[in-house]
C-alpha positions in Angstrom: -14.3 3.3 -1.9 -11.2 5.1 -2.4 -8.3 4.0 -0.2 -5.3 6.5 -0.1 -2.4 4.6 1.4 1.3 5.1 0.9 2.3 1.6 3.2 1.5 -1.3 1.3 1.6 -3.9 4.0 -1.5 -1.6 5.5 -3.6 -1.2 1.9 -3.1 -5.0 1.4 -4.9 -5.3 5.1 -7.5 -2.9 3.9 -8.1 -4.0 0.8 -8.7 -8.1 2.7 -10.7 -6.5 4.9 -12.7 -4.4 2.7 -13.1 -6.2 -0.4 -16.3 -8.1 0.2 -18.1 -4.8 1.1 -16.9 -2.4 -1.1 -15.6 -1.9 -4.9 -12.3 -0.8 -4.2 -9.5 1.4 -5.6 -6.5 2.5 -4.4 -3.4 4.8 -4.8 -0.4 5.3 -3.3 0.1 9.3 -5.1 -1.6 12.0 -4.2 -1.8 13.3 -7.7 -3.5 10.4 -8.6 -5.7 10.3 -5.8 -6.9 14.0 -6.6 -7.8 12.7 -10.5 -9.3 9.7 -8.9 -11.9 12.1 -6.9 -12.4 14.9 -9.3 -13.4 11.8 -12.1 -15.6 10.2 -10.2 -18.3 9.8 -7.1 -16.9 7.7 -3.8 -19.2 6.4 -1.4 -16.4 6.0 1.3 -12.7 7.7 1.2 -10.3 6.3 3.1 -6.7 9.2 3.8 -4.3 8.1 5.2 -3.5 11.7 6.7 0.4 10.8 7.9 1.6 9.9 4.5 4.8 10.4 3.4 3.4 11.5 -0.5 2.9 14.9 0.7 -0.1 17.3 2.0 -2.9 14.4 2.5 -5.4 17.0 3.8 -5.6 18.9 0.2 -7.4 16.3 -1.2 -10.2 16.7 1.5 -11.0 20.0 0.0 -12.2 18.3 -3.2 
């Protein structure tokens, strides 16, 4: 699972939440996040779609 997140109080909730079911990773930059998902295969992406890091929705087009 790829969590994009740019609150960390709300990723550190996720990641609690989510840790036993899924291998995690997370970023709080877009850029990063777009790397992340042309590198590799996710299961389960997680956008946070009101973040502050810039046009969330562009990496749905990946």
């Amino acid at each position: 699972m790829l969590h994009i997140e740019d609150d960390s109080d709300i990723a550190k909730v996720i990641a609690v939440v989510a840790h036993e079911k899924f291998s995690m990773e997370m970023t709080t930059v877009l850029k990063e996040a777009r790397k992340e998902l042309y590198a590799d295969r996710y299961d389960l992406v997680l956008l946070d779609l009101t973040c502050r890091m810039g046009k969330a929705r562009s990496c749905c087009r990946i």
